[in-house]
C-alpha positions as CSV (number, residue, x, y, z in Angstrom):
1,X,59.2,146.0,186.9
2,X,59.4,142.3,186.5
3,X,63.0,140.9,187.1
4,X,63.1,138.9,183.7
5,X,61.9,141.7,181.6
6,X,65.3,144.0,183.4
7,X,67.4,141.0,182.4
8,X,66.4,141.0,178.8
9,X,66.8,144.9,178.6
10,X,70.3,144.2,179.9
11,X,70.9,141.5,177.7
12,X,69.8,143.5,174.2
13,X,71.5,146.5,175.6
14,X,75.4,144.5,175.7
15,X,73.9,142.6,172.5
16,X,74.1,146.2,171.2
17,X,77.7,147.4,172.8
18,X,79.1,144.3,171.5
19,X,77.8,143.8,167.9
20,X,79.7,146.9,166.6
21,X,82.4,146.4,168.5
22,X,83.1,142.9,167.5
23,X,81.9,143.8,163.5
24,X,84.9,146.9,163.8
25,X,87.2,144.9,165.0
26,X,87.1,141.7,162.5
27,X,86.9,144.1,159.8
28,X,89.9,146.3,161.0
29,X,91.9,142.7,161.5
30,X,91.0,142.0,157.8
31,X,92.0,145.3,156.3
32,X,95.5,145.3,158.7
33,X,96.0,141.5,157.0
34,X,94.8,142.7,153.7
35,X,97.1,145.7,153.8
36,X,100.4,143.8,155.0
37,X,100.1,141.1,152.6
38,X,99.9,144.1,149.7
39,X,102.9,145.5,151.5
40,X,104.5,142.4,151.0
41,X,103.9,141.2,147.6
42,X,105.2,144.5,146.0
């Protein structure tokens, strides 16, 4: 197997382990804000 082509596997593979992770956790930051600012306007 060439070296470069290992790399780029491991590359897309923590490309792929990050994405989600990063996508859940702006959107769970955004519905805690969301939700405390409700919390607080009532």
């Amino acid at each position: 197997m060439n070296p470069h082509i290992d790399f780029i596997y491991f590359l897309s593979s923590l490309v792929l382990v990050a994405v989600p992770l990063v996508i859940f956790t702006v959107l769970t930051y955004f519905a805690v804000k969301g939700s405390r600012k409700a919390q607080r306007n009532r």
